[in-house]
N, C-alpha and C positions, 0 to 999 in steps of 0.2 A: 470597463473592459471594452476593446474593440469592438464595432462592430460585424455582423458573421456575414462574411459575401458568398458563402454559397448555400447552395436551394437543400440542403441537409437536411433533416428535420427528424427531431428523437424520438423513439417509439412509446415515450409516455404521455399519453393524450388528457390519461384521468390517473387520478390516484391506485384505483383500482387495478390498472393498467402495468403500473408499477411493480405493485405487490405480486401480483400475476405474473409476470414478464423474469421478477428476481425467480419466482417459486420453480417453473420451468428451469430456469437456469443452478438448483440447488443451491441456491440463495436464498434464506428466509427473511425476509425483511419485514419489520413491525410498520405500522402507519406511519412513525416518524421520519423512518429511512425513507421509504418509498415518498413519502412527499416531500423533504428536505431534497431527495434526489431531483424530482419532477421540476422543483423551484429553480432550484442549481441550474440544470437545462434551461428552463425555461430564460432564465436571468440573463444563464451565460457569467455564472458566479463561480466562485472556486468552492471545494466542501472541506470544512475543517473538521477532521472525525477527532475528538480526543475519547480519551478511554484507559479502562485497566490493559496490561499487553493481553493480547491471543482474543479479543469478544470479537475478534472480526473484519475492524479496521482498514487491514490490507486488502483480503478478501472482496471487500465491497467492490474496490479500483479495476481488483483485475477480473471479477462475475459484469460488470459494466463493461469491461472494453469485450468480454465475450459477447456480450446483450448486442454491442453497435456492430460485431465483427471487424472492430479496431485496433491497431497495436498498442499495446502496453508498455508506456516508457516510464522507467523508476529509476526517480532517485533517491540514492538509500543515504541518508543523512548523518552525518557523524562528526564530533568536536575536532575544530578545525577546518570546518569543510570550507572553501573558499571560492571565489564566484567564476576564476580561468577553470577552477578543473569541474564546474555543472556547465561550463558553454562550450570550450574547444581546444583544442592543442595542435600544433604542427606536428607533421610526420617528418620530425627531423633527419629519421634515418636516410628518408626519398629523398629528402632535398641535398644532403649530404651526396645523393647518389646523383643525382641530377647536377650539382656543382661541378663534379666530376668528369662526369659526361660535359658538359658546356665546355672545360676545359680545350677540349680539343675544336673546338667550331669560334670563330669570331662573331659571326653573326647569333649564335648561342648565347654568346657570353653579354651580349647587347641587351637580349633580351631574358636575361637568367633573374632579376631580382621579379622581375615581374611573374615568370614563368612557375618561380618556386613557392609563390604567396598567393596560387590560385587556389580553388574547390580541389583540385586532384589532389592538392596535399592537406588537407586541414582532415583532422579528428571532429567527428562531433559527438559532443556531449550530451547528455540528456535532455537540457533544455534548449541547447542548439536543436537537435534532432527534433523535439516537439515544433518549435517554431517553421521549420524547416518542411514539416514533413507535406507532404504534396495529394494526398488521397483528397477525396471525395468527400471524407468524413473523417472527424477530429477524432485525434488520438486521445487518447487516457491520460494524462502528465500525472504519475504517481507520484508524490514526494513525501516520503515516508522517511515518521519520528523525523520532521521537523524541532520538533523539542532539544535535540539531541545536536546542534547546531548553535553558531555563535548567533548573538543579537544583531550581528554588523550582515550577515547572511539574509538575516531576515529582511533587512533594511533592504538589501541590493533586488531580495527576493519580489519586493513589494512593488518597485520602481516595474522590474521586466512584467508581475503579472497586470500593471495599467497599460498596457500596448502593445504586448507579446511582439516587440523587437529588438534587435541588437545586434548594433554596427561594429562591425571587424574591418578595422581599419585600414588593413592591405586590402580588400577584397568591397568591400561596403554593409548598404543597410539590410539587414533580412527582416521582414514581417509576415507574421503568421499568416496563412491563405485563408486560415480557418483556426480561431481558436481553439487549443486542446481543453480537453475538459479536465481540469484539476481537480484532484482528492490531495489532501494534505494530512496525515495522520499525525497525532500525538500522544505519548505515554503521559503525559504532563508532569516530566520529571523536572521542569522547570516553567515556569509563568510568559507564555506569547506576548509581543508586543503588541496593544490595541490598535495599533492601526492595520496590523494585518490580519487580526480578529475581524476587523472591521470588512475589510475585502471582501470578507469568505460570510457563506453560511455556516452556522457553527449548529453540531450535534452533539450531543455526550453518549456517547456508545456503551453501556453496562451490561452485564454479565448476563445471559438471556434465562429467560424464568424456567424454571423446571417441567414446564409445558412445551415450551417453545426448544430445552435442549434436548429432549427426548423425541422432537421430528426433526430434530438436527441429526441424530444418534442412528435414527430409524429410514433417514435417508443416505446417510453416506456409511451406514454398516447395514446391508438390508437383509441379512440374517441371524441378526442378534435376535432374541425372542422378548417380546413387549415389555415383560416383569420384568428383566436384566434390563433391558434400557433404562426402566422406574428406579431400579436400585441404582443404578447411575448416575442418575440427574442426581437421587436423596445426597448420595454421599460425595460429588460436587458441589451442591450448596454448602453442607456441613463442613467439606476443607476450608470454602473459600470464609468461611467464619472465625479459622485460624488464620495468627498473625503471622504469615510465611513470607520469607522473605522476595515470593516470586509466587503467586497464588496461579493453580491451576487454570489455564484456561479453555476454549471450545475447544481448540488443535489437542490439547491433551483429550480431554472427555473422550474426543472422538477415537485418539491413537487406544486408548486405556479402551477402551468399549472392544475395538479390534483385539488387542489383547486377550479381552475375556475371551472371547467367543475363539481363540487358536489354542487356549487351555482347557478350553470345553466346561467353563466355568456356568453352573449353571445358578449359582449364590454369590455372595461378597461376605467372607470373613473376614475377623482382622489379622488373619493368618495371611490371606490372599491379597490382602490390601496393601503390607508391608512389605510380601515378595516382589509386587508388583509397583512398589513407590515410586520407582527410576522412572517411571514412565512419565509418574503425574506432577513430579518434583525433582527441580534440578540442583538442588545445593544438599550438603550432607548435613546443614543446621536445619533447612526444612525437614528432611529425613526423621530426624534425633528429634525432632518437636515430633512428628508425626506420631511416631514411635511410645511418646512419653505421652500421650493425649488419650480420651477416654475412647477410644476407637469401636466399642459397642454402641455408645452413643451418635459416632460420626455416621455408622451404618445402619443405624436403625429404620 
Protein backbone atom coordinates (compact mmCIF):
# COMPACT_ATOMS: atom_id res chain seq x y z
CA UNK A 1 0.00 0.00 0.00
CA UNK A 2 1.01 3.60 -0.56
CA UNK A 3 2.83 5.26 1.46
CA UNK A 4 0.77 7.93 4.17
CA UNK A 5 2.08 11.72 3.63
CA UNK A 6 0.29 13.04 6.28
CA UNK A 7 1.19 13.61 9.98
CA UNK A 8 -2.26 11.54 11.02
CA UNK A 9 -1.81 9.37 13.39
CA UNK A 10 -4.39 6.51 14.99
CA UNK A 11 -5.53 6.60 18.46
CA UNK A 12 -4.43 3.02 19.02
CA UNK A 13 -1.12 3.33 20.74
CA UNK A 14 -1.46 -0.15 22.59
CA UNK A 15 -3.82 -2.96 22.38
CA UNK A 16 -5.40 -1.84 25.43
CA UNK A 17 -6.12 1.33 23.84
CA UNK A 18 -8.21 -0.19 21.43
CA UNK A 19 -10.39 -2.17 23.37
CA UNK A 20 -10.98 0.85 25.50
CA UNK A 21 -11.32 3.33 22.80
CA UNK A 22 -14.10 0.46 20.86
CA UNK A 23 -15.78 0.11 24.62
CA UNK A 24 -16.46 4.04 24.95
CA UNK A 25 -17.72 3.98 21.53
CA UNK A 26 -20.44 0.96 22.27
CA UNK A 27 -18.45 -1.25 20.52
CA UNK A 28 -17.27 -4.29 22.35
CA UNK A 29 -14.38 -5.64 20.88
CA UNK A 30 -12.51 -9.00 22.07
CA UNK A 31 -8.49 -8.85 22.05
CA UNK A 32 -8.57 -10.08 18.33
CA UNK A 33 -10.60 -7.22 16.94
CA UNK A 34 -8.74 -4.75 18.89
CA UNK A 35 -5.33 -5.97 17.85
CA UNK A 36 -6.18 -7.17 14.34
CA UNK A 37 -7.49 -3.38 14.30
CA UNK A 38 -4.23 -1.79 15.80
CA UNK A 39 -2.15 -3.91 13.12
CA UNK A 40 -4.28 -2.80 10.21
CA UNK A 41 -3.46 0.92 11.18
CA UNK A 42 -0.40 0.30 11.98
CA UNK A 43 0.44 -1.49 8.53
CA UNK A 44 -1.76 0.60 6.60
CA UNK A 45 -3.55 -2.97 5.58
CA UNK A 46 -6.91 -3.53 4.57
CA UNK A 47 -9.20 -5.82 7.31
CA UNK A 48 -11.04 -8.61 5.92
CA UNK A 49 -13.95 -9.38 8.49
CA UNK A 50 -15.58 -12.76 7.34
CA UNK A 51 -18.35 -14.21 9.40
CA UNK A 52 -21.97 -15.50 9.96
CA UNK A 53 -24.46 -12.33 8.71
CA UNK A 54 -25.40 -9.75 11.80
CA UNK A 55 -21.95 -10.70 14.55
CA UNK A 56 -21.01 -7.40 13.74
CA UNK A 57 -19.04 -7.08 10.73
CA UNK A 58 -20.40 -3.71 9.43
CA UNK A 59 -20.57 -2.33 12.70
CA UNK A 60 -16.94 -2.45 13.33
CA UNK A 61 -16.34 0.07 9.85
CA UNK A 62 -18.70 2.40 10.71
CA UNK A 63 -17.88 2.56 15.27
CA UNK A 64 -14.12 3.23 13.53
CA UNK A 65 -14.89 5.99 11.26
CA UNK A 66 -16.78 7.43 14.54
CA UNK A 67 -13.52 6.64 16.78
CA UNK A 68 -11.32 9.00 13.88
CA UNK A 69 -14.46 11.43 13.38
CA UNK A 70 -14.17 10.30 9.74
CA UNK A 71 -16.54 9.81 6.83
CA UNK A 72 -17.87 6.60 6.20
CA UNK A 73 -17.77 5.58 2.52
CA UNK A 74 -19.81 2.06 1.60
CA UNK A 75 -19.85 0.04 -0.79
CA UNK A 76 -22.48 -2.35 -0.64
CA UNK A 77 -21.56 -5.17 -2.96
CA UNK A 78 -23.91 -7.21 -5.15
CA UNK A 79 -23.69 -9.97 -8.23
CA UNK A 80 -22.71 -7.99 -11.13
CA UNK A 81 -21.31 -5.31 -9.61
CA UNK A 82 -18.75 -3.70 -12.14
CA UNK A 83 -15.74 -1.41 -11.65
CA UNK A 84 -17.37 2.09 -13.89
CA UNK A 85 -20.21 1.97 -11.43
CA UNK A 86 -17.62 1.83 -7.72
CA UNK A 87 -15.44 4.75 -9.46
CA UNK A 88 -17.64 7.33 -11.67
CA UNK A 89 -20.31 8.37 -14.05
CA UNK A 90 -20.85 11.52 -16.04
CA UNK A 91 -23.66 13.78 -15.35
CA UNK A 92 -25.05 13.36 -18.62
CA UNK A 93 -28.13 15.38 -17.99
CA UNK A 94 -25.41 18.69 -17.42
CA UNK A 95 -23.58 18.03 -20.11
CA UNK A 96 -26.59 17.67 -22.26
CA UNK A 97 -27.53 20.96 -20.64
CA UNK A 98 -24.17 22.60 -21.27
CA UNK A 99 -24.15 21.39 -25.12
CA UNK A 100 -27.08 23.29 -25.40
CA UNK A 101 -26.14 26.28 -23.86
CA UNK A 102 -22.59 26.25 -26.13
CA UNK A 103 -24.99 26.12 -28.81
CA UNK A 104 -25.50 29.55 -29.00
CA UNK A 105 -21.59 31.03 -28.38
CA UNK A 106 -18.70 30.03 -30.93
CA UNK A 107 -16.24 30.49 -28.60
CA UNK A 108 -18.26 28.01 -26.31
CA UNK A 109 -18.60 25.52 -28.69
CA UNK A 110 -14.50 25.58 -29.08
CA UNK A 111 -14.33 24.86 -26.00
CA UNK A 112 -17.47 22.54 -25.07
CA UNK A 113 -15.63 18.94 -25.24
CA UNK A 114 -13.14 19.99 -22.93
CA UNK A 115 -15.63 21.99 -20.67
CA UNK A 116 -18.12 19.03 -20.32
CA UNK A 117 -15.40 16.38 -19.22
CA UNK A 118 -14.25 18.47 -16.24
CA UNK A 119 -14.84 17.69 -12.18
CA UNK A 120 -18.17 19.84 -12.49
CA UNK A 121 -19.61 17.10 -14.37
CA UNK A 122 -18.36 13.78 -13.05
CA UNK A 123 -20.31 11.46 -10.45
CA UNK A 124 -18.11 10.08 -7.87
CA UNK A 125 -18.47 6.79 -6.71
CA UNK A 126 -17.48 5.24 -3.60
CA UNK A 127 -14.15 4.44 -4.33
CA UNK A 128 -13.60 7.56 -6.40
CA UNK A 129 -14.78 9.49 -3.41
CA UNK A 130 -12.48 7.53 -0.99
CA UNK A 131 -9.48 8.34 -3.25
CA UNK A 132 -10.48 11.54 -3.76
CA UNK A 133 -11.33 12.75 -0.59
CA UNK A 134 -9.20 15.70 0.87
CA UNK A 135 -9.43 15.88 5.07
CA UNK A 136 -6.76 15.65 7.32
CA UNK A 137 -7.61 12.10 8.00
CA UNK A 138 -8.40 8.90 6.11
CA UNK A 139 -11.79 7.93 5.39
CA UNK A 140 -13.32 4.43 6.37
CA UNK A 141 -13.73 2.59 2.59
CA UNK A 142 -16.45 0.10 3.78
CA UNK A 143 -16.76 -2.56 1.15
CA UNK A 144 -19.32 -4.69 2.40
CA UNK A 145 -20.30 -8.72 1.45
CA UNK A 146 -17.50 -8.49 -0.96
CA UNK A 147 -18.37 -12.23 -1.21
CA UNK A 148 -21.38 -11.20 -3.07
CA UNK A 149 -19.46 -9.87 -6.08
CA UNK A 150 -17.85 -11.38 -9.33
CA UNK A 151 -14.25 -12.82 -9.19
CA UNK A 152 -13.26 -10.29 -12.08
CA UNK A 153 -14.35 -7.35 -9.36
CA UNK A 154 -12.17 -8.59 -7.12
CA UNK A 155 -9.35 -8.79 -9.45
CA UNK A 156 -9.85 -4.92 -10.49
CA UNK A 157 -10.42 -4.54 -6.60
CA UNK A 158 -7.00 -5.71 -5.85
CA UNK A 159 -5.08 -3.71 -8.64
CA UNK A 160 -6.87 -0.09 -7.17
CA UNK A 161 -6.21 -1.22 -3.34
CA UNK A 162 -1.86 -1.51 -4.45
CA UNK A 163 -1.78 2.48 -5.11
CA UNK A 164 -5.26 3.81 -4.32
CA UNK A 165 -5.17 5.61 -7.92
CA UNK A 166 -7.10 5.87 -10.93
CA UNK A 167 -6.91 7.71 -14.05
CA UNK A 168 -9.98 9.21 -15.96
CA UNK A 169 -8.93 9.79 -18.99
CA UNK A 170 -10.76 13.09 -20.07
CA UNK A 171 -9.66 14.61 -16.79
CA UNK A 172 -6.42 12.54 -15.50
CA UNK A 173 -4.60 10.67 -12.57
CA UNK A 174 -6.18 11.02 -9.02
CA UNK A 175 -4.18 9.57 -5.94
CA UNK A 176 -5.09 9.13 -2.67
CA UNK A 177 -3.64 12.11 -0.27
CA UNK A 178 -3.97 9.66 2.41
CA UNK A 179 -4.90 6.29 2.23
CA UNK A 180 -8.60 5.31 3.44
CA UNK A 181 -8.70 2.62 5.78
CA UNK A 182 -10.54 -0.41 4.37
CA UNK A 183 -12.75 -2.96 6.12
CA UNK A 184 -13.94 -5.50 3.63
CA UNK A 185 -16.80 -7.83 5.01
CA UNK A 186 -17.81 -11.22 4.02
CA UNK A 187 -20.70 -13.64 4.64
CA UNK A 188 -18.50 -16.34 2.91
CA UNK A 189 -21.16 -17.28 0.69
CA UNK A 190 -18.52 -18.15 -1.68
CA UNK A 191 -14.47 -18.71 -1.50
CA UNK A 192 -12.13 -15.13 -1.90
CA UNK A 193 -9.40 -15.03 -4.18
CA UNK A 194 -6.02 -15.65 -2.31
CA UNK A 195 -4.47 -13.04 -3.47
CA UNK A 196 -6.66 -10.51 -2.10
CA UNK A 197 -6.70 -12.58 1.15
CA UNK A 198 -3.32 -11.90 0.86
CA UNK A 199 -3.64 -7.94 0.86
CA UNK A 200 -5.82 -7.75 3.83
CA UNK A 201 -5.51 -8.91 7.50
CA UNK A 202 -7.96 -11.55 7.69
CA UNK A 203 -10.30 -12.18 11.12
CA UNK A 204 -13.20 -14.65 11.45
CA UNK A 205 -15.78 -12.76 13.22
CA UNK A 206 -18.33 -15.46 15.30
CA UNK A 207 -21.24 -15.10 17.18
CA UNK A 208 -20.08 -13.33 20.60
CA UNK A 209 -20.24 -15.64 23.90
CA UNK A 210 -23.23 -15.29 26.09
CA UNK A 211 -21.04 -13.20 28.48
CA UNK A 212 -19.93 -10.98 25.95
CA UNK A 213 -23.90 -10.63 24.33
CA UNK A 214 -25.46 -9.78 27.61
CA UNK A 215 -23.07 -6.41 27.82
CA UNK A 216 -24.12 -6.10 24.35
CA UNK A 217 -27.83 -6.33 25.51
CA UNK A 218 -27.20 -4.31 28.75
CA UNK A 219 -25.62 -1.52 26.72
CA UNK A 220 -27.86 -0.74 23.92
CA UNK A 221 -31.13 -1.79 25.98
CA UNK A 222 -30.22 -0.19 29.45
CA UNK A 223 -33.39 -0.95 30.94
CA UNK A 224 -34.04 -4.45 30.38
CA UNK A 225 -33.30 -5.99 33.97
CA UNK A 226 -30.13 -8.29 34.25
CA UNK A 227 -32.01 -11.94 34.52
CA UNK A 228 -34.08 -11.08 31.14
CA UNK A 229 -30.82 -10.18 29.41
CA UNK A 230 -29.46 -13.88 30.94
CA UNK A 231 -32.51 -15.42 29.43
CA UNK A 232 -31.60 -13.73 26.26
CA UNK A 233 -28.21 -14.69 25.54
CA UNK A 234 -29.57 -18.71 26.80
CA UNK A 235 -32.15 -18.79 24.26
CA UNK A 236 -29.84 -17.08 21.34
CA UNK A 237 -27.27 -19.65 21.75
CA UNK A 238 -29.97 -22.55 21.66
CA UNK A 239 -31.59 -21.04 18.26
CA UNK A 240 -28.31 -20.59 16.71
CA UNK A 241 -27.92 -24.62 17.42
CA UNK A 242 -30.74 -24.86 14.98
CA UNK A 243 -30.35 -25.52 11.31
CA UNK A 244 -32.17 -22.16 10.09
CA UNK A 245 -31.94 -20.98 7.16
CA UNK A 246 -30.80 -17.41 8.35
CA UNK A 247 -29.73 -17.85 12.08
CA UNK A 248 -30.37 -14.97 14.50
CA UNK A 249 -27.92 -12.50 14.90
CA UNK A 250 -26.52 -9.43 17.47
CA UNK A 251 -29.01 -6.90 15.50
CA UNK A 252 -31.73 -9.39 16.22
CA UNK A 253 -30.79 -10.15 20.01
CA UNK A 254 -30.73 -6.68 20.52
CA UNK A 255 -34.13 -5.76 18.47
CA UNK A 256 -35.88 -8.93 20.42
CA UNK A 257 -34.48 -7.80 23.93
CA UNK A 258 -36.26 -4.16 23.06
CA UNK A 259 -39.12 -6.05 22.17
CA UNK A 260 -39.36 -7.82 25.55
CA UNK A 261 -38.96 -4.99 27.66
CA UNK A 262 -42.12 -2.78 25.40
CA UNK A 263 -44.36 -6.14 26.41
CA UNK A 264 -43.21 -5.78 29.80
CA UNK A 265 -41.94 -9.31 29.53
CA UNK A 266 -40.55 -10.12 32.56
CA UNK A 267 -39.86 -14.25 31.53
CA UNK A 268 -39.48 -16.08 28.10
CA UNK A 269 -42.11 -18.82 27.32
CA UNK A 270 -42.52 -20.74 24.44
CA UNK A 271 -45.74 -18.83 24.05
CA UNK A 272 -43.85 -15.54 23.91
CA UNK A 273 -41.14 -16.81 21.89
CA UNK A 274 -43.46 -17.77 18.91
CA UNK A 275 -45.43 -14.45 19.22
CA UNK A 276 -42.51 -12.92 19.03
CA UNK A 277 -40.53 -15.05 16.15
CA UNK A 278 -40.86 -12.23 13.26
CA UNK A 279 -38.31 -10.43 15.07
CA UNK A 280 -35.74 -13.15 15.48
CA UNK A 281 -36.40 -14.89 12.08
CA UNK A 282 -37.15 -13.87 8.71
CA UNK A 283 -38.38 -16.86 6.60
CA UNK A 284 -41.59 -18.68 7.33
CA UNK A 285 -39.43 -22.34 7.07
CA UNK A 286 -37.46 -20.87 9.93
CA UNK A 287 -40.77 -19.98 11.65
CA UNK A 288 -42.38 -23.68 10.99
CA UNK A 289 -38.91 -25.29 12.31
CA UNK A 290 -39.02 -23.01 15.16
CA UNK A 291 -42.36 -23.97 15.83
CA UNK A 292 -41.86 -27.72 15.51
CA UNK A 293 -38.53 -27.69 17.87
CA UNK A 294 -38.42 -28.66 21.66
CA UNK A 295 -38.78 -25.00 22.71
CA UNK A 296 -38.57 -25.81 26.65
CA UNK A 297 -35.44 -26.82 26.01
CA UNK A 298 -34.42 -23.70 23.64
CA UNK A 299 -35.40 -21.65 26.75
CA UNK A 300 -34.30 -23.29 29.49
Amino acid sequence: MMENISNWKHPFTQISDATRIFDENNYIADKAISLTTKLALDLQKPILLEGEAGVGKTQLAKTLANIIDSPLIRLQCYEGLDASSTLYEWNYARQILEIRLAESSEEKKKNLEKSIFGEDFLFARPLLQAIRHSGEKPPVLLIDEIDRADEEFEAFLLELLSDFQITIPEIGTFTAKIPPIVVLTSNRTRELNDALKRRCLYLWVDYPSPEKEKEIILRHVPLIESQLATSVTIVMENLRKIDFLKKPGVAETIDWSKALLGLEQEVITPDILVETSGVLLKYKDDIDRLKSADLKQVIK
